[in-house]
N, C-alpha and C positions, 0 to 999 in steps of 0.2 A: 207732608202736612202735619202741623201742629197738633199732638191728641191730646187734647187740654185734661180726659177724665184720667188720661193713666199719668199723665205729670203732678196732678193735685195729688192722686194715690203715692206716689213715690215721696213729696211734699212732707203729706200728712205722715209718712213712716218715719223720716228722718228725723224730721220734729218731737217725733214721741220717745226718738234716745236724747233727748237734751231738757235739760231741767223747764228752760222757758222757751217759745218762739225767737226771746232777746239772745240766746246764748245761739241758737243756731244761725242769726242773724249776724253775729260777732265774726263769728267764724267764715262764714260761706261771703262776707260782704256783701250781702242781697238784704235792702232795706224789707224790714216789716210790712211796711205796707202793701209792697209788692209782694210778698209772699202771702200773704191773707189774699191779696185778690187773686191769684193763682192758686188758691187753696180751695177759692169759692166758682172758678173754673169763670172769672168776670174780664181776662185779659185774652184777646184773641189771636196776639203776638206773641210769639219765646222767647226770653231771657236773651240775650246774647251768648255766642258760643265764653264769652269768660269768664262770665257769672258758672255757667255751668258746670265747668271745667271749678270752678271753686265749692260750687253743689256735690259734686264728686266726692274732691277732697276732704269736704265734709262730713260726707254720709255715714259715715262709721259700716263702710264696706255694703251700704243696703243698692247702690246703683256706681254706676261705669260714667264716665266723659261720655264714652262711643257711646251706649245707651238713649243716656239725655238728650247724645246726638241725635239720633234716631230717633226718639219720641218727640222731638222739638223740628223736626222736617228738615233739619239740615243736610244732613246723607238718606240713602234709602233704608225706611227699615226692616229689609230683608237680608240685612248683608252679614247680620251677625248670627243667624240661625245657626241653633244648635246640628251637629252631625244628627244626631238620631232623629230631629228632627227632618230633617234634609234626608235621609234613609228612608224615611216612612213616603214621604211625598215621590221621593224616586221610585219605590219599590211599586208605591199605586196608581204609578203613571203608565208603568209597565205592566204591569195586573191590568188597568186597562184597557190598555192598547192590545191587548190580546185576549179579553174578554169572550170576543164572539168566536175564539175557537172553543168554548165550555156550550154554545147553546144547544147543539147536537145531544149533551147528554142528558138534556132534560133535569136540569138540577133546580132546585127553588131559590125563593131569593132568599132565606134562611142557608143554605148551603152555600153559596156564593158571598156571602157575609163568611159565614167561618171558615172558609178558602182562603179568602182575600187577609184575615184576622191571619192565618197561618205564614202566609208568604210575606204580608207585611212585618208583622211583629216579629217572626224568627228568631223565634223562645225555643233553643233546644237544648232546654233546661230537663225534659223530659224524657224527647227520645229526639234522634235527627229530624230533622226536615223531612227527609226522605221516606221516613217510617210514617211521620204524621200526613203525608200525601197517599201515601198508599194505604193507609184504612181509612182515610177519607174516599178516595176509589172504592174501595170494595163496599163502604157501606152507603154508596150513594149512586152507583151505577152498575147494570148489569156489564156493562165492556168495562169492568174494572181495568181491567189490563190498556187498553188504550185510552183510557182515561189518563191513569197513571203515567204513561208516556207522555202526552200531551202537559201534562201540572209538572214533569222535571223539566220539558222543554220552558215553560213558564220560569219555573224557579231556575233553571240556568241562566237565564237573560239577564234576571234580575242580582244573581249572584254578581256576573261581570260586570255589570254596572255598578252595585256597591263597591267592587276593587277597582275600579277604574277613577269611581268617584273621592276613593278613600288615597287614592294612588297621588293623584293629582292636584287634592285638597278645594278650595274654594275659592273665588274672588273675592277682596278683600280690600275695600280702599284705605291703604295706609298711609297715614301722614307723612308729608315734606314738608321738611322745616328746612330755615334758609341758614346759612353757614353764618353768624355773626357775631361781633363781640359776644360777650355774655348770653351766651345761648342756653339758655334753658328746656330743656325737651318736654316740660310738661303746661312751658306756656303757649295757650293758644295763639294769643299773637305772633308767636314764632312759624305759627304752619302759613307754607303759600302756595299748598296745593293738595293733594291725593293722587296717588298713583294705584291704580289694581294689582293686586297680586296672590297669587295661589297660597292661600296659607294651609299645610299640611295641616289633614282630621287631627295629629295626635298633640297639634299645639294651639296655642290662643295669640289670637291677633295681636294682641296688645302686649307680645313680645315684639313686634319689627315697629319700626320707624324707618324713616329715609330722609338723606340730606340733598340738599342744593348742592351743586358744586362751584365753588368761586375761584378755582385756578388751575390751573396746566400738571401740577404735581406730578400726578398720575395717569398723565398722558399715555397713553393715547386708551388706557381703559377706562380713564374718567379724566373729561374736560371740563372746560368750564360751560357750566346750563345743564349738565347731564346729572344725572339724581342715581344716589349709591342707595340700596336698598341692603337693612341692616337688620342681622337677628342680634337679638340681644344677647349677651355672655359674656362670661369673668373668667375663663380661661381656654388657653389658645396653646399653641403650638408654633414653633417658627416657621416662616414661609408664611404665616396665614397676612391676606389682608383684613386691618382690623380698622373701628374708625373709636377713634379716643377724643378727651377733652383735655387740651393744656390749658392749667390757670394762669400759666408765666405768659401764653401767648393770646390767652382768653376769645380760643376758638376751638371747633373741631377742628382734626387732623387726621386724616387719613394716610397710612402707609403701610407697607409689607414690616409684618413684625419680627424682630430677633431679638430674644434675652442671651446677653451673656454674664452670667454671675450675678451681679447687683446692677447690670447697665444694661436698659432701655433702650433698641434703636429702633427709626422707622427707618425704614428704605424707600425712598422715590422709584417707579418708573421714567419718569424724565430724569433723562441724562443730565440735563440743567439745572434739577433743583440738589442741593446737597442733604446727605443725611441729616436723622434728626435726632440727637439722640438728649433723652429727657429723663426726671427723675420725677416729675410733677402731674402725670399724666394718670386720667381718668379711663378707666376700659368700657367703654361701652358698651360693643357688639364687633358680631365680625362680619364685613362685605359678602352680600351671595349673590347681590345681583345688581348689574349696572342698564340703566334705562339711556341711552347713548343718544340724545337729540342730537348730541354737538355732530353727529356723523350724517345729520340730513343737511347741513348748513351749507 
């Protein structure tokens, strides 16, 4: 759904690093008018994802594509949640869900607040967890001691699940863009899909992309209609597969990389395509994961 009060908000910010409304308007190519009535929260449609994707690139670093995405109802906007965020909601689902082993000990709801405060936030800035659960026990129940057992059983649950959560990272719908001439990865027109994928706590989405696959190369790990999913980076190692940008052939290319000296080669999987070896090539990222439809056909 369209949130028209936090799109005027991000709007009205942008605007205010640019001398006029006309200077931001140059830039983002989003006529004036249109922006004043989005300003004044009077358009009950969002922009198209191009304009956006140009709002972006405007903003002088104040909002994301994925974002505008997000506030403008095109993806869901739950997908880009911060980890800590995402930690606090998991930690109180399980503080929850185990709630009614606390009411035996007769605790108030002021206690049960700074419980819940303790196990969620997991500030052990001061002293452990463990230390802050056990003089919570002792000054809030006579069976301190099984109290106490009870609050690590809590706080174990929760523990595994933050490493499980942090283990496995998130879903993440990342863009597919289609393999063509003059492929540009930051134009919208280029995506023709989204695919989920777990993106590890200790990285940002908007390091992967993924491509379309338009030929056999790479058979039989990547066909044609199967989509390479790619983390972004500038240096690699031989063996790795990587997917590059040739201007001479003004496409992606994917292939198993080797440097030797000053020379560039891809290596094919298909026995039938030949080497490729190039001096004009852009490095994009390196292949981690193939989404393999061509193997249901």
């Amino acid at each position: 759904m369209f949130n028209q009060q936090i799109f005027s908000s991000i709007l009205n910010s942008i605007i205010s690093k640019y001398e006029s409304l006309r200077d931001f308007s140059n830039v983002s190519g989003f006529n004036r008018t249109s922006i004043s009535k989005y300003v004044r929260k009077e358009l009950k449609n969002p922009p198209s994802p191009k304009i956006l994707q140009k709002i972006a690139e405007g903003s002088k670093g104040l909002t994301t594509y994925n974002e505008l995405m997000q506030i403008c109802g095109y993806i869901p906007n739950n997908i880009n949640i911060n980890f800590q965020s995402l930690d606090m909601q998991l930690s109180e689902s399980i503080f929850n869900n185990h709630i009614s082993l606390l009411s035996k000990y007769d605790l108030s709801n002021s206690n049960i607040l700074d419980l819940k405060k303790i196990l969620m936030e997991r500030n052990e800035h001061n002293s452990p967890i463990t230390s802050q659960l056990n003089n919570f026990a002792i000054s809030n129940s006579s069976n301190a001691k099984e109290l106490f057992a009870t609050l690590i059983n809590i706080n174990d649950e929760i523990s595994k699940a933050l490493i499980n959560l942090h283990k496995n990272g998130y879903l993440y719908p990342v863009p597919v863009y289609k393999n063509t001439k003059n492929i540009d990865l930051f134009l919208v027109s280029d995506i023709v899909d989204y695919v989920n994928f777990n993106i590890p706590s200790s990285q940002s989405a908007e390091d992967y992309f993924a491509l379309l696959i338009d030929n056999d190369s790479m058979a039989f790990l990547l066909d044609i209609n199967d989509i390479a999913i790619i983390h972004k980076e500038t240096e690699f190692v031989n063996g790795q597969i990587v997917a590059t940008y040739s201007t001479t052939r003004e496409k992606c290319i994917i292939g198993k990389l080797f440097k030797y000296d000053n020379i560039i080669e891809l290596s094919y999987l298909n026995a039938k395509t030949e080497k490729f070896i190039v001096n004009d090539i852009k490095f994009l990222g390196r292949v981690i994961r193939a989404e393999n439809t061509s193997a249901f056909k």
